[in-house]
C-alpha distance (Angstrom), angle and dihedral (degrees) to the residues before:
residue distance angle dihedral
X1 . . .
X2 3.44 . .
X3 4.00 126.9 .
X4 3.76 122.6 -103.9
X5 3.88 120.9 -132.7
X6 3.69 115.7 -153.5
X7 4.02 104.7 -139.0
X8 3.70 117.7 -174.8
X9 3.62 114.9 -153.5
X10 3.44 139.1 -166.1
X11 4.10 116.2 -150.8
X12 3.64 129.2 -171.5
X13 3.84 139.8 -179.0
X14 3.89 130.2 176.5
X15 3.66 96.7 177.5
X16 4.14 110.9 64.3
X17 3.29 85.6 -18.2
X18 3.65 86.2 161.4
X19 3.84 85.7 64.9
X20 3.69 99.9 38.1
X21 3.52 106.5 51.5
X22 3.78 95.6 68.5
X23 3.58 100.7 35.6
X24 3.44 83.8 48.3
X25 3.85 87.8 55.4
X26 3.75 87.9 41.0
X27 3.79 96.3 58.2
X28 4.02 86.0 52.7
X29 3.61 90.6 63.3
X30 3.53 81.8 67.0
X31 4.17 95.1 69.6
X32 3.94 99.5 32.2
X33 3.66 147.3 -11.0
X34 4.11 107.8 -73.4
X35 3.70 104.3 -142.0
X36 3.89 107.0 179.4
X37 3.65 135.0 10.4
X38 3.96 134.2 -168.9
X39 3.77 130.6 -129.5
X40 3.33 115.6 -91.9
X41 3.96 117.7 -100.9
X42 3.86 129.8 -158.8
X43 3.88 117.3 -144.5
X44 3.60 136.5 162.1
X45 3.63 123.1 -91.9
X46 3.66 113.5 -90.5
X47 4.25 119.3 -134.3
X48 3.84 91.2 -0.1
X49 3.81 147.5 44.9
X50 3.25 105.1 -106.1
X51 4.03 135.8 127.2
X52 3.84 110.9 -55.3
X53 3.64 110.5 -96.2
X54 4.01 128.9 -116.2
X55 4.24 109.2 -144.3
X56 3.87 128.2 176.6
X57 3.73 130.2 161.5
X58 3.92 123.7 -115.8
X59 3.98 125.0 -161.0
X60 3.69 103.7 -153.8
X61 3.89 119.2 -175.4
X62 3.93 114.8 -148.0
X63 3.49 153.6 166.6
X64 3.61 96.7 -140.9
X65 3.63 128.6 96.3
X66 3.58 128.4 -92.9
X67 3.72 92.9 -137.4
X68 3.61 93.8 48.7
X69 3.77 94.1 40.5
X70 3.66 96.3 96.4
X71 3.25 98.8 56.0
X72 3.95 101.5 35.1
X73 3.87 94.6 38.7
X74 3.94 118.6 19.7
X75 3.78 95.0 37.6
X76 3.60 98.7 51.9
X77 4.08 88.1 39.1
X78 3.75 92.3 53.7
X79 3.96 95.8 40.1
X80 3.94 90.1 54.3
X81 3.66 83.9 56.8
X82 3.44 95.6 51.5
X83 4.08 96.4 -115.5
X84 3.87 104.5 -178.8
X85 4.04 104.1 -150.5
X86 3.99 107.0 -155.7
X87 4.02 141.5 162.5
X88 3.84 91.9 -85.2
X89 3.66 101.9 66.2
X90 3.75 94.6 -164.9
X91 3.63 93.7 60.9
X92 3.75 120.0 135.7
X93 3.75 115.7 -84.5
X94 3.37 148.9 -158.0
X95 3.82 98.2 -147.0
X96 3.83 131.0 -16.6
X97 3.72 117.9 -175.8
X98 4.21 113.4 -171.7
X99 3.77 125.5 -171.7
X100 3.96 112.1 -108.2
X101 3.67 105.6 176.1
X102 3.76 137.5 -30.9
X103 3.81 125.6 -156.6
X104 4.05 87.0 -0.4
X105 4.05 93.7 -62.9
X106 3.65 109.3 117.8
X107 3.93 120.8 -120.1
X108 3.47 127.5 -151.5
X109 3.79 101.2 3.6
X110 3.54 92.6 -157.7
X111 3.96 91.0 73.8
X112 3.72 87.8 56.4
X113 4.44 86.3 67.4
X114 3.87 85.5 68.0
X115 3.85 128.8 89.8
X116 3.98 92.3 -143.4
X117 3.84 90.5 54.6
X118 3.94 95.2 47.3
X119 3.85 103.0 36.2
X120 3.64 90.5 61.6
X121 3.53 106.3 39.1
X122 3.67 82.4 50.8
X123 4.05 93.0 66.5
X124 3.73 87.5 51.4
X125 3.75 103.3 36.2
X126 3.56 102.1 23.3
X127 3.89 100.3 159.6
X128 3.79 91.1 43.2
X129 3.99 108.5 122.2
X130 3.23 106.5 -127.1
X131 3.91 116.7 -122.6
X132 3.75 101.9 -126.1
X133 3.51 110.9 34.2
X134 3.59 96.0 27.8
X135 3.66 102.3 -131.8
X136 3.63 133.9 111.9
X137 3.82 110.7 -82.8
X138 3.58 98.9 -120.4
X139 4.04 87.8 60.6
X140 3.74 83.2 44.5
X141 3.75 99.6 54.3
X142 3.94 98.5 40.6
X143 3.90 80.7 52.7
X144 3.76 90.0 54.8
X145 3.78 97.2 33.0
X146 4.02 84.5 62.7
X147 3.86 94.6 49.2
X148 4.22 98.9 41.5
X149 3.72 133.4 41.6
X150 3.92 110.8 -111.7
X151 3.81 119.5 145.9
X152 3.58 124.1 -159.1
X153 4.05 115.1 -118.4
X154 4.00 107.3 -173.4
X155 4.29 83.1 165.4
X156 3.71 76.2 78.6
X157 3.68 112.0 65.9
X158 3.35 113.4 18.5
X159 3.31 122.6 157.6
X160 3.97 120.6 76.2
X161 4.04 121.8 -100.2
């Protein structure tokens, strides 16, 4: 039997977002068992004007591993959905699916600055200390939530993991 890595991941679409996000969480059925996923949450785009973005957090359960995640799950994910990579990284997209955390070590700490990173993690992991500011994420994103505008949409996701 092989061991199981819990990866948290962040995944984000501003075009048909209401389409992308779950397919996007269907597709990562495909590569493990999901076992929780966030609300949806609308921000503004971030270093361009653009269509606001639609976030939520996924806690996918798999086999594979984390250093060969990218490539054997997020790539694949983000090519089925027709994710156009370009100079401008803050170009619209279709889907865009980030690392958060895997086996409760933070990735990529710079994703933990943002509101549409923290808010949902926080409805999943709400008693997880968060790695910068040192305080549990739900204190963290009600903090945030009262300095940015993100509005929940639970339209979007709404069947259960």
């Amino acid at each position: 039997m092989s061991d199981l890595y819990r990866i948290f991941l962040n995944i984000g679409s501003n075009i048909q977002p209401e389409r992308n996000l779950p397919q996007a969480i269907d597709l990562l059925r495909r590569y493990g068992q999901v076992q929780a996923v966030s609300t949806a949450w609308e921000s503004h785009a971030i270093g361009m004007n653009g269509p606001n973005f639609l976030n939520a957090c996924v806690l996918l359960e798999t086999s594979i591993l984390p250093d060969k995640f990218k490539e054997q799950v997020i790539v694949p994910v983000e090519t089925d959905l027709r994710r156009v990579r370009n100079e401008n990284k803050n170009a619209p997209r279709t889907i865009d699916i980030d690392i958060v955390m895997t086996d409760g070590t933070p990735a990529n700490l710079h994703l933990w600055d943002h509101a549409f990173v923290i808010v949902p993690m926080a409805e999943l992991i709400p008693e997880f200390v968060h790695p910068v500011t040192r305080e549990k994420l739900s204190r963290t994103a009600k903090s945030i939530r009262s300095q940015v505008w993100i509005i929940e949409r639970p339209e979007i996701l709404k069947y259960s993991s």
